[in-house]
C-alpha positions as a Markdown table, in Angstrom:
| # | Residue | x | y | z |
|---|---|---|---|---|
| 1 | Unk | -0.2 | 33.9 | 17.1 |
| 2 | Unk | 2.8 | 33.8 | 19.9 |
| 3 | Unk | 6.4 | 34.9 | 19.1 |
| 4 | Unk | 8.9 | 31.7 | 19.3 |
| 5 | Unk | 12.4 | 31.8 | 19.7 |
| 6 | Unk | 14.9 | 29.1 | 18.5 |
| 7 | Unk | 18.2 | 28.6 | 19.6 |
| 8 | Unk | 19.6 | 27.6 | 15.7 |
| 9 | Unk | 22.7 | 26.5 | 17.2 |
| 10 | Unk | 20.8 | 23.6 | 18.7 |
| 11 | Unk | 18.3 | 22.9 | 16.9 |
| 12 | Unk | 18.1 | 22.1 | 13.1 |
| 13 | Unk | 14.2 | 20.7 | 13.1 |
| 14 | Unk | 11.3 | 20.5 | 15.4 |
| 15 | Unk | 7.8 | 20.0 | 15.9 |
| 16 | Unk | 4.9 | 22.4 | 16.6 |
| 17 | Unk | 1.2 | 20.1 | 16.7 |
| 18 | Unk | 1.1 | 17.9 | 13.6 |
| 19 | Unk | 3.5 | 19.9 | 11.6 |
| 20 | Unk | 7.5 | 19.4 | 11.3 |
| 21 | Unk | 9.7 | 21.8 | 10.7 |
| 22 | Unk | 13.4 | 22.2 | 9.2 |
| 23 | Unk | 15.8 | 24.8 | 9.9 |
| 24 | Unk | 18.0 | 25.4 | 6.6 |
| 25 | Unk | 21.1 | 27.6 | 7.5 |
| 26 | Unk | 22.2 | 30.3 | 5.0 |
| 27 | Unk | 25.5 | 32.3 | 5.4 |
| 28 | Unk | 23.9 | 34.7 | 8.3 |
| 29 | Unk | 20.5 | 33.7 | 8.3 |
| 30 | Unk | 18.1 | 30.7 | 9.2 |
| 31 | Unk | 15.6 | 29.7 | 7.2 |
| 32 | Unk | 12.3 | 28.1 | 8.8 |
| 33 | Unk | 11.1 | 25.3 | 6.2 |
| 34 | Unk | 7.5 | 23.8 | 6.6 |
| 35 | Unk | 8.7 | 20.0 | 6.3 |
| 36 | Unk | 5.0 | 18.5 | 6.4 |
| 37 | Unk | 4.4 | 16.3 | 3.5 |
| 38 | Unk | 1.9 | 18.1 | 1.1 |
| 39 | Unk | 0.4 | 14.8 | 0.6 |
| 40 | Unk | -0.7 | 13.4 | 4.1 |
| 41 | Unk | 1.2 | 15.7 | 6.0 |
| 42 | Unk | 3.9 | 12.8 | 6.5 |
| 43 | Unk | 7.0 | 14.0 | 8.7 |
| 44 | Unk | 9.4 | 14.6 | 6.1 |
| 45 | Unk | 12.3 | 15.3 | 8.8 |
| 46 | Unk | 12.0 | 11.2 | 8.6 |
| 47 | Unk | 12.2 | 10.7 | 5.1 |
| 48 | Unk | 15.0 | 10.3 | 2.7 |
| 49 | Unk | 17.1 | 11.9 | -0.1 |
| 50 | Unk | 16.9 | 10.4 | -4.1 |
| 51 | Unk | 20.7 | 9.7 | -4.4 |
| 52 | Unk | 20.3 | 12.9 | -7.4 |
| 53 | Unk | 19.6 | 15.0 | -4.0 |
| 54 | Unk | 17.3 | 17.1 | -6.3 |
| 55 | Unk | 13.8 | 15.1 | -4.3 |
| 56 | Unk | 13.0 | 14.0 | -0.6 |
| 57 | Unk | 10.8 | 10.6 | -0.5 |
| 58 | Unk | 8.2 | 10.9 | 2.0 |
| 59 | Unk | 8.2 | 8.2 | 4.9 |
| 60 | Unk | 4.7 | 7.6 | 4.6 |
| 61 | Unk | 3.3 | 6.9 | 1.0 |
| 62 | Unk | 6.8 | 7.1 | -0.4 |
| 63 | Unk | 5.9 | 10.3 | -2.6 |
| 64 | Unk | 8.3 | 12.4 | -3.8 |
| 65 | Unk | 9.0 | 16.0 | -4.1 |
| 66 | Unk | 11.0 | 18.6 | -5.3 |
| 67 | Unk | 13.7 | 19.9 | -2.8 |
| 68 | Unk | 13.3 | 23.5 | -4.4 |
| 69 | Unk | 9.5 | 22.7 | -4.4 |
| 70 | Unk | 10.0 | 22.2 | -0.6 |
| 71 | Unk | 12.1 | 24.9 | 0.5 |
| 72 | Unk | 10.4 | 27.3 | -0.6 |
| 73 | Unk | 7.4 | 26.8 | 1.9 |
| 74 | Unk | 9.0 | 29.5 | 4.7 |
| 75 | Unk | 7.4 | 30.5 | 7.5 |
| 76 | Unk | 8.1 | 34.1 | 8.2 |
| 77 | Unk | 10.8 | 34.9 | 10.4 |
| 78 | Unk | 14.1 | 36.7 | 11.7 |
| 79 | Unk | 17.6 | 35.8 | 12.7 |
| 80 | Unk | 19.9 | 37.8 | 15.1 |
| 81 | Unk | 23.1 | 36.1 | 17.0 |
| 82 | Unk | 22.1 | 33.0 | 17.4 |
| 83 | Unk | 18.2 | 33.2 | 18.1 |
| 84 | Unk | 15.5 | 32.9 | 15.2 |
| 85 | Unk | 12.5 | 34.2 | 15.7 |
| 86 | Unk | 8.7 | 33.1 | 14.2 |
| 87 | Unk | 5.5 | 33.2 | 14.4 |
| 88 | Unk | 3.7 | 29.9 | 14.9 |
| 89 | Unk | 0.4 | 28.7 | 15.3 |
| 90 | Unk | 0.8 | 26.5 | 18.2 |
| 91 | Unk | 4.1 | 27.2 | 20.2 |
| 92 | Unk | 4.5 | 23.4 | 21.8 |
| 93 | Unk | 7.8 | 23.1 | 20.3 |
| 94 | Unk | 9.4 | 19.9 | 20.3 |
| 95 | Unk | 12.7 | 19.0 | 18.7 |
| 96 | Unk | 13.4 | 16.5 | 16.5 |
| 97 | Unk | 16.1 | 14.8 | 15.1 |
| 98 | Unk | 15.8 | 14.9 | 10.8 |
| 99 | Unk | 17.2 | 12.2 | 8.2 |
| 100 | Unk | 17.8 | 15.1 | 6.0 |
| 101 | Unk | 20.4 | 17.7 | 5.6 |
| 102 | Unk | 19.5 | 19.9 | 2.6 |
């Protein structure tokens, strides 16, 4: 699998084949979320909040899940300065721009 570096200044979610990604910012570190519906594998960068904010309703089939459910699906990966780095299956990366802000 090939090393990717992310500028996390830039970009907050993003694309690699079929699955979506979210980048959820901690005090000095990024976190890489796998934002792929666990249903259909739906976008979930597309979907919405619940107005609670405890549950993200899938674009697709309208399911809902958990936001602690969600965020803790991590990839594995670093921060230093500005740069996170992971390891990904496919490296196309394509940015995107996400509906949520969690």
């Amino acid at each position: 699998m090939p090393l990717i570096s992310l500028n996390n200044k830039q970009i907050s979610a993003f694309r690699a084949g079929n699955k979506f990604y979210l980048l959820k910012r901690y005090k000095h570190t990024v976190r890489v979320i796998d934002f792929t519906c666990p249903h259909r594998g739906g976008p979930l960068v597309y979907g919405r909040m619940t107005s609670s904010r405890k549950e993200i309703i899938c674009p697709w089939h309208q399911g809902r899940y958990a936001v602690k459910a969600i965020c803790t699906r991590t990839v594995p990966s670093i921060t230093i300065n500005n740069k996170t780095i992971l390891l990904l299956e496919d490296r196309t990366i394509k940015p995107v721009v996400s509906n949520i802000n969690i």
